[in-house]
C-alpha positions in Angstrom: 46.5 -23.6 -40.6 47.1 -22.7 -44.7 48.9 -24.5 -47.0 51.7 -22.3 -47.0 52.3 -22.1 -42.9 52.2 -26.0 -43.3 55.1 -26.1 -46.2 57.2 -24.0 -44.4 56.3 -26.1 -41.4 57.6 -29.3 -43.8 60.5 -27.5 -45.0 62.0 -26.3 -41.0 61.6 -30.9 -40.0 63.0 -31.3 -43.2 66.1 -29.1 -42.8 66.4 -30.6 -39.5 66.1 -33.6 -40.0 68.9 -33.5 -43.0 71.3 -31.6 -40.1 70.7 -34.4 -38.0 71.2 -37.2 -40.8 74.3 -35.2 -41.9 75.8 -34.9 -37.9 75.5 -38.3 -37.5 77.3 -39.5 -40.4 80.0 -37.2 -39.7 80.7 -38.7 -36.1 79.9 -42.3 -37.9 82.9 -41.5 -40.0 85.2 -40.0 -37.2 84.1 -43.0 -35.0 85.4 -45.4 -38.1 88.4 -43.5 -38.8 89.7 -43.4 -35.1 88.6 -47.0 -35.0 91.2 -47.7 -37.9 94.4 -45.4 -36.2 93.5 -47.5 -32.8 93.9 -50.5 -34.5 97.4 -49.4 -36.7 98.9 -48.3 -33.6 98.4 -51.4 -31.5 102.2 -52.8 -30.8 102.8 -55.5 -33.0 106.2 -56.5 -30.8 108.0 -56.0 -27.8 109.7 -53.2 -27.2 113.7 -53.4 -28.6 116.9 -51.2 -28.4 117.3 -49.1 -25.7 113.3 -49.2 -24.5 113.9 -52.8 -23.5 117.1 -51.9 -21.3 116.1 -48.8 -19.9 115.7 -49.5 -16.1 113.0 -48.3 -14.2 112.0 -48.7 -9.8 109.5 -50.8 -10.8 107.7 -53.1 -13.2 103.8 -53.5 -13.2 101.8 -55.9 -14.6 97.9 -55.7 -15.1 96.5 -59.3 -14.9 94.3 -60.5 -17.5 96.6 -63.1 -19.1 99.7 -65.4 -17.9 101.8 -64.2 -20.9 101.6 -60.6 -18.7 103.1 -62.4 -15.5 105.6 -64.3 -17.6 106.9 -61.1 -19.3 107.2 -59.5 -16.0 108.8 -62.1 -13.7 111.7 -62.6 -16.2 112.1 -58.4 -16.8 112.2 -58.4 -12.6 114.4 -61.4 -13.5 116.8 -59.4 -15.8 117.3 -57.0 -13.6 114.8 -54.6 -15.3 113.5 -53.1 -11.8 114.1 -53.2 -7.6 110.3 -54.6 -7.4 107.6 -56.2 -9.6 103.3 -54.9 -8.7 100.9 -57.3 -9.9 97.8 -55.2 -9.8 94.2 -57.0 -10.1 95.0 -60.4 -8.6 92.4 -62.7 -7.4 91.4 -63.1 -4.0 93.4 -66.0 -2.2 96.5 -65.9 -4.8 99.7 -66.1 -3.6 103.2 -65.0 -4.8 104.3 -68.6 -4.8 101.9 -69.4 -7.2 102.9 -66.5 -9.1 106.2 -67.8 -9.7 105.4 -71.2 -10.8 105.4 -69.0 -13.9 109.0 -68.2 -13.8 112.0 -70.7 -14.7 114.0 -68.8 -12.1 114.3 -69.9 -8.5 111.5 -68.7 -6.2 113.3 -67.7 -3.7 115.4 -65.5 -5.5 112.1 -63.1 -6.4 109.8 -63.9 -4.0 111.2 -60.7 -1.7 110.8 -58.5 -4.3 106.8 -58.8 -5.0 103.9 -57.7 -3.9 99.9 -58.5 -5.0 97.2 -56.0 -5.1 94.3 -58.0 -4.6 91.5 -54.3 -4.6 91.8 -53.6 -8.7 88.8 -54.9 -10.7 89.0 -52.5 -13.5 91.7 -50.6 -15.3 90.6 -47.3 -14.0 91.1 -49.6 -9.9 94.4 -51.1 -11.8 95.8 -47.1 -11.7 94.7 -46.4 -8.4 95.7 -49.4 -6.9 99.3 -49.2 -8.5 99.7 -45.1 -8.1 98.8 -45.9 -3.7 101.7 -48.5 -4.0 104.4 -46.6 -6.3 103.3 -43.8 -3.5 104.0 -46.2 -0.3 107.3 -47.5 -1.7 108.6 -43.4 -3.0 109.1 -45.0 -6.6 109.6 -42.6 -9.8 109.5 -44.7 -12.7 107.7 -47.8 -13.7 107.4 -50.2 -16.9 104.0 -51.2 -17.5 103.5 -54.6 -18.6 100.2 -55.4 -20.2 98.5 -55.9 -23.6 99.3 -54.2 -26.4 95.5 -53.8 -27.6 95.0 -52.5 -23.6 98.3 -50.5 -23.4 97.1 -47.0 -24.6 93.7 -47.2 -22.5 96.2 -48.1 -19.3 98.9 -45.7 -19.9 96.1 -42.7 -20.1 94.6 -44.6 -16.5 98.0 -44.3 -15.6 99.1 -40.9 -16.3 95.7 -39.5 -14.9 96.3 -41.1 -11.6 100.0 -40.8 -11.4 101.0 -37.7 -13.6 104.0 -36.8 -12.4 105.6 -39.9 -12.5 107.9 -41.8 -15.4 105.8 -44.3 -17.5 107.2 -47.0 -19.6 104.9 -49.0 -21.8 105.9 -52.7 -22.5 103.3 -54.6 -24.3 102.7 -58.0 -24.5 101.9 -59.3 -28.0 98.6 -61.4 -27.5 98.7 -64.2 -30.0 95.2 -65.1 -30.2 94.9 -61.7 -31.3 95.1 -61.1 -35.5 95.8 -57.4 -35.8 96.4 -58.0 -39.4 93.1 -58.0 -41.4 91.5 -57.5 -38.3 87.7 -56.8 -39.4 88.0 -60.3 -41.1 88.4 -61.7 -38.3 85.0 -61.3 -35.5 87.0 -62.4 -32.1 89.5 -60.0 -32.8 86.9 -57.2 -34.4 85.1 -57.0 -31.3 87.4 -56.8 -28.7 89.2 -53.9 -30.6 85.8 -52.0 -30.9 85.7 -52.5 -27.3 88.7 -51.3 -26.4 88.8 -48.6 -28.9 85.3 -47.3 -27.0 86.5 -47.5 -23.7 89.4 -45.8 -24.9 87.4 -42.8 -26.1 85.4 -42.7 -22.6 88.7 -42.2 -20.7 90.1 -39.7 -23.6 86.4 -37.9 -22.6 87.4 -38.1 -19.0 90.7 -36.8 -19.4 89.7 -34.2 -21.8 87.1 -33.1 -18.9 89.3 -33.2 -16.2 92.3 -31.2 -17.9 89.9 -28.5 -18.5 88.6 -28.0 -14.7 92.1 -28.5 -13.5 93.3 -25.5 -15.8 
């Protein structure tokens, strides 16, 4: 091969290799800069005003903390919805444990809700919830679960129920500092988690819109 066939041999890897170099800091960038938004939007309260009030059939929680059952036992409480879903509960749980929770009498709520015990995931946690709003001919519901997890579960949500009325209600996590959050690791890594799950679902649902139309 001569000299020059070799340099322009050079010169092609070269090119590529900067295209490459330059593609993937692009995305590295996008990746950090959605990172960023994700976290700025998490909920940093409860819901207020008329959010709060607005009543909906029914009131789902998404286990993964007690300050989720809490927060929806005393909305069912309130008068917020007919029935409370509690979607991803373990085997061999019972309601009345359940509302050990609640100040309120048990015998007030205990009517009023139902376990799903088949959820292990949030993708199972839409399923599971859109066979029961189906079974009971419900419209609306107010979704109950973190706010770092809220925007993953109302996509889940809207993917497996789209027709229906969704009403996000996060629960502030305490253990989780949203201010300053790359300073502190606990808090770091679970929002990089999320924020990557996130995208795999916003991949899915991008994917899915585009076959269905």
């Amino acid at each position: 091969m001569s000299l020059i066939h070799r340099q322009r041999g050079s010169g092609v890897m070269a090119r590529a290799v900067g295209h490459l170099f330059t593609g993937a800091l692009v995305l590295a960038v996008a990746w950090l800069a959605g990172l960023f938004w994700y976290a700025a939007d998490v909920p940093r309260s409860p819901p207020t005003g008329a959010d709060a009030e607005r009543r909906t059939d029914a009131i789902v929680v998404l286990t993964g903390g007690s300050n989720r059952l809490v927060t929806g036992l005393e909305l069912l409480a309130a008068g917020r919805a007919k029935k409370l879903f509690v979607s991803g509960v373990y085997d061999g749980v019972e309601v009345q444990e359940l509302l050990k929770l609640s100040r309120h009498s048990p015998t007030e709520m205990e009517c009023c809700i139902t376990l799903g015990y088949s959820a292990d995931s949030t993708i199972g946690n839409a399923y599971e919830t859109a066979d029961w709003m189906r079974d009971q001919g419900f419209r609306s519901l107010r979704l109950v679960t973190a706010n770092y997890h809220m925007r993953r579960s109302m996509l889940e949500l809207s993917m497996a129920m789209p027709d229906l009325e969704l009403v996000p209600h996060p629960v502030v996590a305490p253990t989780v500092h949203l201010d300053d959050w790359w300073m502190w690791p606990g808090t770091a890594n679970l929002l990089v988690n999320e924020y990557n799950k996130l995208l795999v679902v916003g991949l899915r649902w991008m994917v899915r819109s585009l076959f269905r139309d």
